[in-house]
Every structure is written in C-alpha cells, then in structure tokens.
N, C-alpha and C positions, 0 to 999 in steps of 0.2 A: 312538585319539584322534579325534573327531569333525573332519574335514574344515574346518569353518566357525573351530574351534578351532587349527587350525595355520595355517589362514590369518589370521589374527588377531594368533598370536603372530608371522608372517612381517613382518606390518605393521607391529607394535610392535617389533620389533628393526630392521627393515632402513629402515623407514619413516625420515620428517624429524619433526623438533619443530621447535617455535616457537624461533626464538632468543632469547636472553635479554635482556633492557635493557642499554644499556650502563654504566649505573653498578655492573650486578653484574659485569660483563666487568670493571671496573677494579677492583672491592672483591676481589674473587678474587685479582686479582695482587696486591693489597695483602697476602689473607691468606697468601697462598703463599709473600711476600719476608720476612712475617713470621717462618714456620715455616724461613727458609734463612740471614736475618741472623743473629739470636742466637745465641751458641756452646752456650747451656742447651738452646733451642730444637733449632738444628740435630745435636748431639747423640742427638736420641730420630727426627725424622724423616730422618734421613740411610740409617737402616733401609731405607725404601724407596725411594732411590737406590741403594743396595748391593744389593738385590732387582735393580733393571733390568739394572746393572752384572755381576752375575755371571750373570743372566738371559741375558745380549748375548755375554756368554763362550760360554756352555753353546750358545745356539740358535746359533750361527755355527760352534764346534765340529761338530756334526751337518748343517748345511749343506755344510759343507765334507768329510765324509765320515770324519769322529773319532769315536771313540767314546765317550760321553760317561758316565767313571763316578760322578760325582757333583757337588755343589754344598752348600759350607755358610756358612751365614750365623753370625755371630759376635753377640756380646750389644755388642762395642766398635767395633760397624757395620761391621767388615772381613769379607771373604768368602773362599770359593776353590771354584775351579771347576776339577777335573781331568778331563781328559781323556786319553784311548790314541792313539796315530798315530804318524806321518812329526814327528821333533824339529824338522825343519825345512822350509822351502818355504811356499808359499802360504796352504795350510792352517792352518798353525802362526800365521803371520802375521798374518791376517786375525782368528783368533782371538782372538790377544792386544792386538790392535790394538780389537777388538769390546767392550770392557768401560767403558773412560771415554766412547768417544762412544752407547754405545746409551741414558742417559738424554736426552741432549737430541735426540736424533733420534728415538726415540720420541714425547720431547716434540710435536717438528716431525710425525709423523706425527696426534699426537690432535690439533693445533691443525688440521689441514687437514680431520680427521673434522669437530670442532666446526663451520667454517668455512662444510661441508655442511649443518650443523645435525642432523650424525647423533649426539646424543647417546645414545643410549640403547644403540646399537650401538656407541660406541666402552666405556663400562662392561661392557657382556658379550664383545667381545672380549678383554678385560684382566683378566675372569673368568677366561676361556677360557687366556689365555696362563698366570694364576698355576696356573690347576689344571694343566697339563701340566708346570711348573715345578717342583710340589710332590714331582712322581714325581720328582725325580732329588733331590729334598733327602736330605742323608744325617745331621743330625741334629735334638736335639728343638726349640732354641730355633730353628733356621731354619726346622723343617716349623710352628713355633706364629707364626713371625712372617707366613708367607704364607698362612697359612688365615685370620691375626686380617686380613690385608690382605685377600684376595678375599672373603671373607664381608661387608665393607663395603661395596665394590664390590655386588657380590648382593645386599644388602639393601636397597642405593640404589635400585640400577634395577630392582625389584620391586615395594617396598612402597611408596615415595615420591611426591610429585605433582612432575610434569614441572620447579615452577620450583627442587626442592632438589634432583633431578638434574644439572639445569643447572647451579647454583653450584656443586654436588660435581665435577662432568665437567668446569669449568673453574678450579677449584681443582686439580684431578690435573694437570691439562695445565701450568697454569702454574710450578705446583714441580717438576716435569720439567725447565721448558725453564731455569725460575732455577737450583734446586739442581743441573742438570747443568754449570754455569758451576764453583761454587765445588770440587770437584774437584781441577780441574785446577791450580786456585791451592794448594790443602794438598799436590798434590804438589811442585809449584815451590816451595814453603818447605821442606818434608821435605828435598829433593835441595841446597837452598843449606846446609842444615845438615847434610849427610854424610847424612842418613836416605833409606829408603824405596830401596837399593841394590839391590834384586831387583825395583823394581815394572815399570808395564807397559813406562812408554816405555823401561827401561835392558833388559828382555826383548826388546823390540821392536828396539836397537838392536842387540846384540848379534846377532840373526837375520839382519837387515840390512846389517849391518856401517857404523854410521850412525851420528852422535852421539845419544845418548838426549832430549838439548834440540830436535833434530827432531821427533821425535814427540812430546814435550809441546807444540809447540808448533798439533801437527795436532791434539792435543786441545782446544785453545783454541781455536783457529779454527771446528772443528766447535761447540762449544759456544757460542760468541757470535752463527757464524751461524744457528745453531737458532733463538735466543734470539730474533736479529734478524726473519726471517720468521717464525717461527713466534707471536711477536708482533706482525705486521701482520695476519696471518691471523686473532687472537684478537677484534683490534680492528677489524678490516673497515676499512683502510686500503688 
C-alpha cells in the first residue's frame, strides 16, 4: 500500500473531528432514551447491551487468565458466556462481576473518546472489539446479531460524512450509558419476585460469601455513575 495511503488512513482513524452542535448532543440522548423506555422498544435493542454484557464476561475471563470457550447470544436477549478455570478466587470473581457493569463503563469510556472528538476511532475500535468477539460466538442467531451490529458500525465510519458519524457515535454512547442503568432495575424485580436465582449478583455472592443485594447494589452504582460523568463529558459540562 502506498505510503501516502496509510498515512491517510492513520489521520482518519486516530485524527480529531469537528464536534457536533449541541442540539445533536441532546437529540441523540433523546433518541437513545427512546430505544431504552419503551418495553416494545427495549425489547429489540437490549440485543446490544447483552452483546457488551457478555462481551465484559468473555474479555475479563481472558484477562484474568480463563480460558474462554465460548459466548451465546439468545433471540430473548439473554446470553452466556462460559469459560475454564480456578471455580473460585479473583479470577472467577472479577469475571462475573464484569457482565452488568461493562455496558455503562464502556458507555463512560466512548463518552470520554467523543469528549476528545475522536469520533471516527471510537466506531473502528468497536468494529475491532465485535470482530474479535465474533470468534468466540458459538451459535447462528449470536454470530448474525454481531456481524448485523459491526457491519453498521463499518459502514458508518466508512461511507458516511463526518455529521451522521457524529450522531451514530453519539447515539451508541448514549444507549450504553442509559440502557446500562435499566439492567440492574430487571434484575432487582426478578430477585423481589423469587426469579433470576442463578444470576450474577446471587454468583457473585455466593463466591464472596456476601449478600447478593451487595452486588446489585455495585451494579447500580456503577451504572448511574457512568451515566452521571459520562454524561457531562457528552455535554461538555
């Protein structure tokens, strides 16, 4: 590849854009609170909060030195992500601890990309994280729901002009850092109703030896404070 041509694309990926007005900075959150209120709504996109969610299983599993055999994504938006190891200790912990707060800490990380005005690099990182992702899916509706999601991503930040980048790249960010809120509230109802007796926090306690309302509780917290900064960062506050 010519020389002049990688420096180019060095530009356009790692480079700054213009930032956006701020009435698109708020029309984004409007349409992203859109795609999180509604139960119709939330329904079809909660898909790709269960993408980060078992995404934050799977990459913290292999951080932590697990071996990771697979990941699947469900048509009723549920997931699972198994992994090999140590049943208990750190590793264990961190992992299952890693699934409700990796949307809105994700969130919080694209908001601080935006903040830089590195649009165009946070879309091809987020390429980059679904295509490594995709190797570990192990069946069809999860490997068709992350290729239908990174191929949007890719076709954003390829063919588009810089200001539908901008509303897509702050569109994504914003339903991260909302749709990682609501979560933590379906499980807090599940568990007032007897349901949801295997999920992370009642894993997480059991490891711990800990009430399982502890750790729903560190998933709220992580999720409101994502919401919190990572929303000043959106709006240049």
């Amino acid at each position: 590849m010519d020389p002049t041509s990688l420096g180019d694309l060095w530009d356009r990926v790692f480079g700054t854009q213009s930032p956006p007005d701020e009435w698109l900075v708020i029309a984004t959150a409007a349409v992203a609170l859109v795609a999180v209120v509604p139960r119709v709504l939330w329904r079809l996109s909660r898909n790709a909060i269960t993408i980060a969610h078992e995404g934050g299983h799977g990459l913290i599993a292999l951080v932590t030195g697990r071996r990771l055999d697979g990941i699947r994504l469900h048509s009723d938006t549920s997931g699972l992500t198994v992994s090999a190891g140590k049943p208990t200790g750190p590793g264990m912990i961190l992992t299952a601890a890693a699934g409700y707060t990796a949307p809105p800490l994700l969130g919080l990380g694209g908001a601080w990309l935006l903040s830089a005005d590195h649009i165009t690099l946070l879309l091809w990182l987020t390429t980059a994280l679904l295509l490594a992702m995709l190797v570990m899916i192990r069946n069809a509706y999860g490997a068709l729901t992350v290729i239908v999601t990174g191929a949007a991503f890719l076709l954003i930040s390829w063919l588009t002009s810089p200001d539908v980048q901008a509303a897509f790249a702050y569109t994504a960010v914003w339903f991260l850092l909302l749709g990682g809120v609501r979560p933590s509230f379906e499980l807090q109802s599940k568990r007032r109703y007897g349901g949801a007796g295997d999920s992370d926090a009642d894993q997480l306690g059991r490891l711990t030896h800990t009430p399982p309302l502890l750790w729903l509780l560190f998933f709220h917290a992580v999720s409101l404070c994502s919401l919190i900064g990572g929303g000043r960062w959106l709006l240049d506050l």
